[in-house]
MOPAC internal coordinates of N, CA, C and O (Angstrom, degrees):
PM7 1SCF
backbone

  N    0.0000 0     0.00 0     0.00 0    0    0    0
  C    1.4385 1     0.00 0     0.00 0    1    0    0
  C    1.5264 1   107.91 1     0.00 0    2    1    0
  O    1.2310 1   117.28 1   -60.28 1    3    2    1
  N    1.1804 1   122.78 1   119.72 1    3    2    1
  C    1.3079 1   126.88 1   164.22 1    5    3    2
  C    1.5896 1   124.64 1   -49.72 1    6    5    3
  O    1.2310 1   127.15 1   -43.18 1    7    6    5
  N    1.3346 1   103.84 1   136.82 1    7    6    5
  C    1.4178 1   100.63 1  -173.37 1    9    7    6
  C    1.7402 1   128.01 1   -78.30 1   10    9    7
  O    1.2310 1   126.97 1   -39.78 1   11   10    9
  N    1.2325 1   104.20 1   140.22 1   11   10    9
  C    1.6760 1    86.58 1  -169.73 1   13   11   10
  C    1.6987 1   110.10 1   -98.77 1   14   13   11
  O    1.2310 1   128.40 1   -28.52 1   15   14   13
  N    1.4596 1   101.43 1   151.48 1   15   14   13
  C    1.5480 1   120.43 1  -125.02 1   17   15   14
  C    1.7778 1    63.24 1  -102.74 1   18   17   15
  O    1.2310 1   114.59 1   110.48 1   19   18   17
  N    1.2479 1   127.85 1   -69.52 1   19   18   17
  C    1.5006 1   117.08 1  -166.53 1   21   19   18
  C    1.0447 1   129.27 1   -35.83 1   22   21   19
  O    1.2310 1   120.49 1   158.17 1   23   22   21
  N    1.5009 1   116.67 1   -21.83 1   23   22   21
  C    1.7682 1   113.33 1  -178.11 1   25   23   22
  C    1.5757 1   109.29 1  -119.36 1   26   25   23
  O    1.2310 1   123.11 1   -23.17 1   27   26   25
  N    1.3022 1   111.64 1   156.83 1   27   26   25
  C    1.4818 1   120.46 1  -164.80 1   29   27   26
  C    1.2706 1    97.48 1  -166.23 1   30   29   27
  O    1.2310 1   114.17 1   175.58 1   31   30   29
  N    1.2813 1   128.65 1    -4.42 1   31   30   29
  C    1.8840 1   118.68 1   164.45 1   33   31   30
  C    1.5990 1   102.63 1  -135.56 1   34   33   31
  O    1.2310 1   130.52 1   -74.12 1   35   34   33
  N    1.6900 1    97.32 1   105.88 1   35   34   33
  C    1.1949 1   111.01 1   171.50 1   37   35   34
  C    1.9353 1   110.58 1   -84.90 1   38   37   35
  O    1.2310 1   116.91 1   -63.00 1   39   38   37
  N    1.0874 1   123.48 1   117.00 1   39   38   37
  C    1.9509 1   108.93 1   142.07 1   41   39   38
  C    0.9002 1   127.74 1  -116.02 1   42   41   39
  O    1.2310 1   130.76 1   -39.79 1   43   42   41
  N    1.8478 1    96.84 1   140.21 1   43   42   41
  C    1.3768 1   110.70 1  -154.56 1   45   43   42
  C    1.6179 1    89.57 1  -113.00 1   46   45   43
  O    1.2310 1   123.17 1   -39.57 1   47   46   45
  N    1.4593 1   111.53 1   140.43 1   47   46   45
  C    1.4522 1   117.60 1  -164.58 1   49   47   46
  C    1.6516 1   100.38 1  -105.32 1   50   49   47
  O    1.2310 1   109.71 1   -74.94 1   51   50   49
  N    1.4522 1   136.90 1   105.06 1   51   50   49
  C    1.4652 1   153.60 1  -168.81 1   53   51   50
  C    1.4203 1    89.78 1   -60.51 1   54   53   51
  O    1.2310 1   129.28 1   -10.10 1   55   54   53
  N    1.8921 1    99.72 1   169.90 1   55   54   53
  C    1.5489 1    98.66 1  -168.18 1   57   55   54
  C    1.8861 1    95.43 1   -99.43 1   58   57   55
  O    1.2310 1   132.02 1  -179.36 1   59   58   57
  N    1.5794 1    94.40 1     0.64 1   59   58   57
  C    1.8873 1    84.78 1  -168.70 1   61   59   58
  C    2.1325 1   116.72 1    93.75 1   62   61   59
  O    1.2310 1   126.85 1    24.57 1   63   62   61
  N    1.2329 1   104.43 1  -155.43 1   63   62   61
  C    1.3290 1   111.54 1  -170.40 1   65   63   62
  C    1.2456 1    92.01 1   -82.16 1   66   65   63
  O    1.2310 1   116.39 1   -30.96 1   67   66   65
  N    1.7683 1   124.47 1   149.04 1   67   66   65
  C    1.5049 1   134.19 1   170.63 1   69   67   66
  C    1.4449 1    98.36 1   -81.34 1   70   69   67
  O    1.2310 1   128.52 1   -43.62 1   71   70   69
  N    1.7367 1   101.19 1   136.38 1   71   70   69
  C    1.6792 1   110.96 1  -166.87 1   73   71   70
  C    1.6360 1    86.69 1  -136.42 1   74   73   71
  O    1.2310 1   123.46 1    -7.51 1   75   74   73
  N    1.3791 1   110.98 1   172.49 1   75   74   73
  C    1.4529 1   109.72 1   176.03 1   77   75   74
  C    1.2488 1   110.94 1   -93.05 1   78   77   75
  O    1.2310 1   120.92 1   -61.08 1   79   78   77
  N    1.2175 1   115.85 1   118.92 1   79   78   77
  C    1.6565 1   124.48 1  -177.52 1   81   79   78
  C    1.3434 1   103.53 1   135.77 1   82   81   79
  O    1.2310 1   114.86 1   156.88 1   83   82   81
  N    1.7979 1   127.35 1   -23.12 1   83   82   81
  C    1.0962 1   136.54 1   179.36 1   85   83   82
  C    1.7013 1   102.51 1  -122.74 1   86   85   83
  O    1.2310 1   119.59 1   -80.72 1   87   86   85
  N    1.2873 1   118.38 1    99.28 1   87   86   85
  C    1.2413 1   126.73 1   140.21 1   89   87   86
  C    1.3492 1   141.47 1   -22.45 1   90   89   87
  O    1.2310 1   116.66 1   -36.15 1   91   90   89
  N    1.3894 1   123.96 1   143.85 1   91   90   89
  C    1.8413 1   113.16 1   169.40 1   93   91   90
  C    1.3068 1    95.69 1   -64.46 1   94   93   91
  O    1.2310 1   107.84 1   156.08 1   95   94   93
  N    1.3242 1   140.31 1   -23.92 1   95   94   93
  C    1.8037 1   122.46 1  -163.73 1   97   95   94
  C    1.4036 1   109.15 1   -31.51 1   98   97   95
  O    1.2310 1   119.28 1   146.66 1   99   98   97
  N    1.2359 1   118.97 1   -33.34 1   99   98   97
  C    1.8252 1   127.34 1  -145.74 1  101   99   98
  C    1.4695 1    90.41 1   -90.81 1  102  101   99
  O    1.2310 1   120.03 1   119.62 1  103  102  101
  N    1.2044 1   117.55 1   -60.38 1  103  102  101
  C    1.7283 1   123.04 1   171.71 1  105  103  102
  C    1.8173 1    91.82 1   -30.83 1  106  105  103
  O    1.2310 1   119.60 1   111.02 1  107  106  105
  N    1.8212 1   118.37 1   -68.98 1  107  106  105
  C    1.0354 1   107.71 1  -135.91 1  109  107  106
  C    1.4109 1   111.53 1   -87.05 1  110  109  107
  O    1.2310 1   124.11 1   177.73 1  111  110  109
  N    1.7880 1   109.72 1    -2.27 1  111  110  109
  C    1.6547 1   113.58 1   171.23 1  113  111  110
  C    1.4076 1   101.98 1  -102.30 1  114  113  111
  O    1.2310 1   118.20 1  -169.83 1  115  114  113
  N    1.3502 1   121.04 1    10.17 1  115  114  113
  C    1.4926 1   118.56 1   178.18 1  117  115  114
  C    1.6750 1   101.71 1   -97.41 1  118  117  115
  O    1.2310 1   116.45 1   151.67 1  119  118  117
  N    1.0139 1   124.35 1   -28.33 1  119  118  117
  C    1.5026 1   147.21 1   172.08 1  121  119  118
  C    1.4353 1    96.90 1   -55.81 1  122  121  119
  O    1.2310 1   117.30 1   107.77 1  123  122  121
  N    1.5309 1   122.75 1   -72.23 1  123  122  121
  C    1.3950 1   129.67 1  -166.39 1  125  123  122
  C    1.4917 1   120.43 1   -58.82 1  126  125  123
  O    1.2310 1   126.12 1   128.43 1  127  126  125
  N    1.7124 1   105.84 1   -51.57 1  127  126  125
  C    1.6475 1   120.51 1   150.94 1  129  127  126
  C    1.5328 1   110.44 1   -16.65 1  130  129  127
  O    1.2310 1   125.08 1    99.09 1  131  130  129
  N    1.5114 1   107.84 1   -80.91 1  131  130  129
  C    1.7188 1   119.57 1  -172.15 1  133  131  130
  C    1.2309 1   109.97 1   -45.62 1  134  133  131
  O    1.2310 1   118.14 1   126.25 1  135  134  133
  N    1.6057 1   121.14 1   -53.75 1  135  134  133
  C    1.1803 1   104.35 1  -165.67 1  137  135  134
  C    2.1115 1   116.23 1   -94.38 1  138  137  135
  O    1.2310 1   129.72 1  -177.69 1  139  138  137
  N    1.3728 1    98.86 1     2.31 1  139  138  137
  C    1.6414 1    90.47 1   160.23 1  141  139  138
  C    1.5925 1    99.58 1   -95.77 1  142  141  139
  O    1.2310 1   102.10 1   112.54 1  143  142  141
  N    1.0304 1   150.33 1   -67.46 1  143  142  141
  C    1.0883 1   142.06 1   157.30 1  145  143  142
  C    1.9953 1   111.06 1     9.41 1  146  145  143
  O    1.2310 1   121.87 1    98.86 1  147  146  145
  N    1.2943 1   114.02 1   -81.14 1  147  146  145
  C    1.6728 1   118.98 1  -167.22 1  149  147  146
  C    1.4852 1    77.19 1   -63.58 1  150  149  147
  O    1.2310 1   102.28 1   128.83 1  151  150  149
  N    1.3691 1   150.02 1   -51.17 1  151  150  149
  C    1.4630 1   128.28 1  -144.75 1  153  151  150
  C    1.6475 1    91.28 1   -72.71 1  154  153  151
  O    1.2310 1   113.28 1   109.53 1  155  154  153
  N    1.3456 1   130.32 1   -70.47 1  155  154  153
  C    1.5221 1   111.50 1  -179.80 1  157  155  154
  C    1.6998 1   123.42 1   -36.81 1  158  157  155
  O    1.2310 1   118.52 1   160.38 1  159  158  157
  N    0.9132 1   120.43 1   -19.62 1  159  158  157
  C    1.5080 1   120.23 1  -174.11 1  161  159  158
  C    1.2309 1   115.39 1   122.21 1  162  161  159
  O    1.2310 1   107.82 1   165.64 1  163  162  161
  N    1.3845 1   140.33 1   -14.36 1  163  162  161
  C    0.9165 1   120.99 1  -158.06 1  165  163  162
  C    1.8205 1   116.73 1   -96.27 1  166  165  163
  O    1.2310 1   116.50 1   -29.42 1  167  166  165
  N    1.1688 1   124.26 1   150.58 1  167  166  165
  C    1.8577 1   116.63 1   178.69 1  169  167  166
  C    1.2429 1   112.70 1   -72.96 1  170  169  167
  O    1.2310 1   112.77 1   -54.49 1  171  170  169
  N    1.2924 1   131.26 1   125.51 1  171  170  169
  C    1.1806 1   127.02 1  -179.39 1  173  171  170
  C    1.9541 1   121.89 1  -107.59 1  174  173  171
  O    1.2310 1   115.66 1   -48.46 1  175  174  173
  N    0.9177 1   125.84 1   131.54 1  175  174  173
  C    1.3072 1   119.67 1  -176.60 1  177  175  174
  C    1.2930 1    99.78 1  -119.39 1  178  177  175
  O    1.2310 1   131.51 1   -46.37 1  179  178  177
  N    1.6763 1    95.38 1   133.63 1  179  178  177
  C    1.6994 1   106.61 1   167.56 1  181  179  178
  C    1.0607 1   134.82 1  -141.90 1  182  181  179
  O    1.2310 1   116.69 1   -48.36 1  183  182  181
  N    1.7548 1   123.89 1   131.64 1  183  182  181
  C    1.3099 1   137.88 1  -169.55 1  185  183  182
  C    1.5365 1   108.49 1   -79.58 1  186  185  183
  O    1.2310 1   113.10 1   -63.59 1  187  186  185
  N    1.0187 1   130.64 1   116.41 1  187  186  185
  C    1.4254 1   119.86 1   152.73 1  189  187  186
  C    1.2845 1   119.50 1  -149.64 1  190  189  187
  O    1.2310 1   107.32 1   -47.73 1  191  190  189
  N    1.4076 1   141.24 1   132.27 1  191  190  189
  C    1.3696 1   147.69 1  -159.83 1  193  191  190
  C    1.8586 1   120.73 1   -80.06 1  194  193  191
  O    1.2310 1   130.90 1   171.71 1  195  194  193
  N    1.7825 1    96.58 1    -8.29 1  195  194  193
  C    1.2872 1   105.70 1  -174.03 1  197  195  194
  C    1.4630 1    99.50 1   -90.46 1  198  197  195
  O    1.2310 1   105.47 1   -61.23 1  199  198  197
  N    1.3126 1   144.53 1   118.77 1  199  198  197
  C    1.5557 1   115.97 1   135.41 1  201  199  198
  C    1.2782 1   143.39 1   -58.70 1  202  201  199
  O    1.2310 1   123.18 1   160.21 1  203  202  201
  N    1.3592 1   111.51 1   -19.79 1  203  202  201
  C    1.7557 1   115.64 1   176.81 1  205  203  202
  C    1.8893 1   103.99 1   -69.80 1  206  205  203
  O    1.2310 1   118.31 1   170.56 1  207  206  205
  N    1.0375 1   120.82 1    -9.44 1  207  206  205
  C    1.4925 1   117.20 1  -172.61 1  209  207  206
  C    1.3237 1   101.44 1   -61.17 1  210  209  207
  O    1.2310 1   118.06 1   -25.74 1  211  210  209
  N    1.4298 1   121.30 1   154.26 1  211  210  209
  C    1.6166 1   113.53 1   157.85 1  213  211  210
  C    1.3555 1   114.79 1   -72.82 1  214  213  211
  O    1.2310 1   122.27 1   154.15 1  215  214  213
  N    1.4136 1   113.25 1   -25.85 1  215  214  213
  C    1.4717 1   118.23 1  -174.85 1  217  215  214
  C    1.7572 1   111.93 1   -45.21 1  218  217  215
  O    1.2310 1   124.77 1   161.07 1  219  218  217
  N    1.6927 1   108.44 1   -18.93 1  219  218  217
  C    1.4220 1   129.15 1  -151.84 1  221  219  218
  C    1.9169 1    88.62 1   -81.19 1  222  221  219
  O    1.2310 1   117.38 1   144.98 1  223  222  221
  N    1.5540 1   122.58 1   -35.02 1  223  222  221
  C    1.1540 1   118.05 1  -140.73 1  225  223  222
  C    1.8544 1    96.25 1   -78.20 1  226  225  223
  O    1.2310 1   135.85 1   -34.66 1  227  226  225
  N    1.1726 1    86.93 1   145.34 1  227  226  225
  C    1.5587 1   108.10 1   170.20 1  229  227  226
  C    1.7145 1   124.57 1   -22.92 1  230  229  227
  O    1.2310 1   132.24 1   128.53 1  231  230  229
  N    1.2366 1    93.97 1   -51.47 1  231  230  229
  C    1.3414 1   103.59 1  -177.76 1  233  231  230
  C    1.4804 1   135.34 1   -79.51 1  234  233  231
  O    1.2310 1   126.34 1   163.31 1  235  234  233
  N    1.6222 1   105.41 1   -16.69 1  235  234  233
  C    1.5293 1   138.88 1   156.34 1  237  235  234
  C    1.6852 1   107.30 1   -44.66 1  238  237  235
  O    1.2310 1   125.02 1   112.04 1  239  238  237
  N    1.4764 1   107.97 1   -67.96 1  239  238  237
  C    1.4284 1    75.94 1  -169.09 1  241  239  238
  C    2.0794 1    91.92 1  -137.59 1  242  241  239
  O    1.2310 1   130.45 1    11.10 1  243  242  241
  N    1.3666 1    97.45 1  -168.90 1  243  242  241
  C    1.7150 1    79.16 1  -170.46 1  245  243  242
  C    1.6756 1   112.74 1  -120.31 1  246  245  243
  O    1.2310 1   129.22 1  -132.67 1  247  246  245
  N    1.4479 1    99.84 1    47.33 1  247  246  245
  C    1.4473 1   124.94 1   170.93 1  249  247  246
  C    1.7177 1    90.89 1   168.36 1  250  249  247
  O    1.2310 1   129.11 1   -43.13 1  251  250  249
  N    1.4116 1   100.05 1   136.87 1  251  250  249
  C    1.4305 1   129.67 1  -176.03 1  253  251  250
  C    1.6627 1   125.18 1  -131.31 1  254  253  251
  O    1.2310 1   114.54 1   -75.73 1  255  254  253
  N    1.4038 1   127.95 1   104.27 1  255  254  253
  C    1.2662 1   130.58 1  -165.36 1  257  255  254
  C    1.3727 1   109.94 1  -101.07 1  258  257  255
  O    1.2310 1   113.41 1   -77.59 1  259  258  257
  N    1.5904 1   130.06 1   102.41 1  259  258  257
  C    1.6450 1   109.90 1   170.17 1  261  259  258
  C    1.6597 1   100.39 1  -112.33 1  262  261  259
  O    1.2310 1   142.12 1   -63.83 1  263  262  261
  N    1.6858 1    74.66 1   116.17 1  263  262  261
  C    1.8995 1    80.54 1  -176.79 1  265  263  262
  C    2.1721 1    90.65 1  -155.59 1  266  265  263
  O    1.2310 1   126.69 1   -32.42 1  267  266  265
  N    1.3418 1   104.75 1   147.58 1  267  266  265
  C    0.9252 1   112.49 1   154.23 1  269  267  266
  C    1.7615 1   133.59 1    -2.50 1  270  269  267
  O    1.2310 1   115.84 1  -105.21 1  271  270  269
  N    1.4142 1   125.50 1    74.79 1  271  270  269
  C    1.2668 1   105.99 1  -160.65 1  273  271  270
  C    2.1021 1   102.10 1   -78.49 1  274  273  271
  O    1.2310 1   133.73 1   -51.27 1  275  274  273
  N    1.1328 1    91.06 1   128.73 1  275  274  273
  C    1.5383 1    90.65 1  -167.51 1  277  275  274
  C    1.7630 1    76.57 1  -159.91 1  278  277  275
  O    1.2310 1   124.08 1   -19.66 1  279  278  277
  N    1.8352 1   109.77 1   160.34 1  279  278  277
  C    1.3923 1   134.02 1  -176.83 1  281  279  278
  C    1.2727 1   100.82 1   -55.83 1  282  281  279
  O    1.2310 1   111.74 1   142.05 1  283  282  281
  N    1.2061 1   133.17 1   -37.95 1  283  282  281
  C    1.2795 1   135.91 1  -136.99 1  285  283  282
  C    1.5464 1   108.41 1  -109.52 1  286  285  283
  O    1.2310 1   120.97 1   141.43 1  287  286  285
  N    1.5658 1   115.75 1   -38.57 1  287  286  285
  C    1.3717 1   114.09 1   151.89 1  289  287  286
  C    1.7352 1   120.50 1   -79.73 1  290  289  287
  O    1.2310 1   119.83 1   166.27 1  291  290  289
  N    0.8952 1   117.92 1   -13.73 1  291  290  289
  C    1.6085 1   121.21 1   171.06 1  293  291  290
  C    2.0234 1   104.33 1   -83.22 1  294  293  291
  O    1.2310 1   115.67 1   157.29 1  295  294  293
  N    0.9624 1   125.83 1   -22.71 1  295  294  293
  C    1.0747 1   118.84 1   154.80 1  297  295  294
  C    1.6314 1   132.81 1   -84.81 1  298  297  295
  O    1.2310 1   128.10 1   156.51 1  299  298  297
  N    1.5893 1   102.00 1   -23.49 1  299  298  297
  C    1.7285 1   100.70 1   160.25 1  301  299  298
  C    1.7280 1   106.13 1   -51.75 1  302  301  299
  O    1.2310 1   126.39 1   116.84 1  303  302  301
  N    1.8825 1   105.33 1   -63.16 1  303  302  301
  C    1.5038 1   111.30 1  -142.18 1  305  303  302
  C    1.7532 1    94.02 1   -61.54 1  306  305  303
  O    1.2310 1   119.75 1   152.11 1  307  306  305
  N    1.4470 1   118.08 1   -27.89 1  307  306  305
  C    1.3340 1   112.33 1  -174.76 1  309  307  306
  C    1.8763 1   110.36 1   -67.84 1  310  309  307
  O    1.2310 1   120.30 1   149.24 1  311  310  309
  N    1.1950 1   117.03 1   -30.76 1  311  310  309
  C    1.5417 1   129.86 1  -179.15 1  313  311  310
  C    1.4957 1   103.73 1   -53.97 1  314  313  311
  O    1.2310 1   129.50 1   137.29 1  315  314  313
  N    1.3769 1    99.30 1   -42.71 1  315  314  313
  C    1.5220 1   117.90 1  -154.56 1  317  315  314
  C    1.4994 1   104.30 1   -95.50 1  318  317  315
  O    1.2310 1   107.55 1   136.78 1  319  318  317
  N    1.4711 1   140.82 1   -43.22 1  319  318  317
  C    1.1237 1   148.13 1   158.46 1  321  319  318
  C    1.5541 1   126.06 1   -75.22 1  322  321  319
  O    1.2310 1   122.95 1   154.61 1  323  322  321
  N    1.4845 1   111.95 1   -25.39 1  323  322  321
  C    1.2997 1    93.53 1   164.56 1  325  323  322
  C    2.2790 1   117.13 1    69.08 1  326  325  323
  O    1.2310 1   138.60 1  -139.76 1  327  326  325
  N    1.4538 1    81.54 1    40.24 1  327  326  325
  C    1.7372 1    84.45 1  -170.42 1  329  327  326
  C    1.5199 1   115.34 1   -63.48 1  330  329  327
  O    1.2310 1   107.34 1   -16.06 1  331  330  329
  N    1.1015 1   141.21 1   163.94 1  331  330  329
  C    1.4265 1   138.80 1   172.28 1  333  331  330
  C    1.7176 1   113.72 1   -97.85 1  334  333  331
  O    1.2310 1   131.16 1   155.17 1  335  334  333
  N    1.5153 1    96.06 1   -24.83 1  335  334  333
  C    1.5104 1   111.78 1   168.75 1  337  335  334
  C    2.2499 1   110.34 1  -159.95 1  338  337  335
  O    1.2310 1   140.98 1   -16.27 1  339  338  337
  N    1.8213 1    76.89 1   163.73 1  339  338  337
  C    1.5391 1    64.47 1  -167.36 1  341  339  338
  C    1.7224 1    87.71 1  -134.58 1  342  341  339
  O    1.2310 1   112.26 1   -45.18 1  343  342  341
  N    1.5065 1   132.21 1   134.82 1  343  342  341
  C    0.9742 1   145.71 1   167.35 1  345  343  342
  C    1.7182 1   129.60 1   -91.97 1  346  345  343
  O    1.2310 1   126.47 1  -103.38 1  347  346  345
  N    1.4648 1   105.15 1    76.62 1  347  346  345
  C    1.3323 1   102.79 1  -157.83 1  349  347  346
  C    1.9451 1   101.87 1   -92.85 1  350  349  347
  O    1.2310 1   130.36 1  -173.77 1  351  350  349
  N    1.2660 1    97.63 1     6.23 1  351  350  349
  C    1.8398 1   100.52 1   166.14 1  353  351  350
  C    0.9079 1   131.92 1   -86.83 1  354  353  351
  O    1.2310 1   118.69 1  -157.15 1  355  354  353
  N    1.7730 1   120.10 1    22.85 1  355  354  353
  C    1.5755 1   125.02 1  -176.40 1  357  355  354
  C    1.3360 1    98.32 1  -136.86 1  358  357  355
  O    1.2310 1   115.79 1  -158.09 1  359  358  357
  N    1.2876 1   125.59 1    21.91 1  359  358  357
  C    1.8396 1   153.12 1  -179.05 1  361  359  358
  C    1.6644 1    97.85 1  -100.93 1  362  361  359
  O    1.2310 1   117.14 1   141.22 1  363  362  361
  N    1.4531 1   123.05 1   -38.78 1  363  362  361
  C    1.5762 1   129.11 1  -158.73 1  365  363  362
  C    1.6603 1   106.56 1    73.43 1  366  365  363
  O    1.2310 1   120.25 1    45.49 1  367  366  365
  N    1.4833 1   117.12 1  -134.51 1  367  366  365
  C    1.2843 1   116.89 1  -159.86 1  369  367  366
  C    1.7223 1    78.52 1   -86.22 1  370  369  367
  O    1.2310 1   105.24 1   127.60 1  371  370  369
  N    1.0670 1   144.94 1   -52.40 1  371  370  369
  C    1.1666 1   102.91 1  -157.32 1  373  371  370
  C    1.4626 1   135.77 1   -94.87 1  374  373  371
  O    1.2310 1   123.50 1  -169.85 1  375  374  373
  N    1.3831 1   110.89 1    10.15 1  375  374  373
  C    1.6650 1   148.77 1   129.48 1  377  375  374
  C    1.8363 1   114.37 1   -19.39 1  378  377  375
  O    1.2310 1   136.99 1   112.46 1  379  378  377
  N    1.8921 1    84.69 1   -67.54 1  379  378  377
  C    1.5280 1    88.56 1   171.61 1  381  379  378
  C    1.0965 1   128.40 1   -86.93 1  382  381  379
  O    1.2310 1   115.85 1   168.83 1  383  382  381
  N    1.5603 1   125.48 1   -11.17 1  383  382  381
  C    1.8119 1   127.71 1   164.63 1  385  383  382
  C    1.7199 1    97.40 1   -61.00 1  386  385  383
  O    1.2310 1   122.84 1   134.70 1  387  386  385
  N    1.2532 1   112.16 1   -45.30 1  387  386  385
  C    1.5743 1    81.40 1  -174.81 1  389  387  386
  C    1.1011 1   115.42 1  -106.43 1  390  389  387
  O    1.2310 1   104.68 1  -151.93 1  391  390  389
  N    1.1762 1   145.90 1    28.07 1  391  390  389
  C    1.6240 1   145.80 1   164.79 1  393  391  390
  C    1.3491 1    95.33 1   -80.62 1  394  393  391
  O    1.2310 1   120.10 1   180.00 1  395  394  393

């Protein structure tokens, strides 16, 4: 698939703290996301409320938010970042409560 030339700020919305019913998978395809993502070019910004995630590490994405994922801070960081797209299906369910 050809890459699209219009977007260049992806956010990707983290799944948060691992709970039972939610797996690391999301950490570990949210991990994979970031880093094919920065290899095509594009900037990636990411919300996630956990710091122990790897998703958290520096090099994942090239601005990193650990704050509360709730509507209300996912609508600041978007005010404030200005995304071109936002990937809230590598979050799991709570990825998709707030997308």
């Amino acid at each position: 698939m050809p890459k699209r030339e219009d977007i260049k700020k992806i956010l990707i919305i983290g799944s948060g703290p691992i709970v039972i019913s939610q797996a690391c998978e999301f950490d570990y395809s949210g991990t994979q996301a970031c880093k094919a993502l920065r290899e095509e070019g594009y900037k990636v910004i990411l919300i996630n409320s956990n710091p122990a995630t790897i998703m958290t590490d520096p090099e994942m994405s090239d601005k990193t938010y650990i704050e509360p994922i709730t509507p209300e801070v996912v609508e600041l960081i978007i005010k404030k970042e200005r995304p071109d797209a936002l990937l809230p299906t590598l979050g799991g369910q709570t990825g998709l409560n707030i997308g």
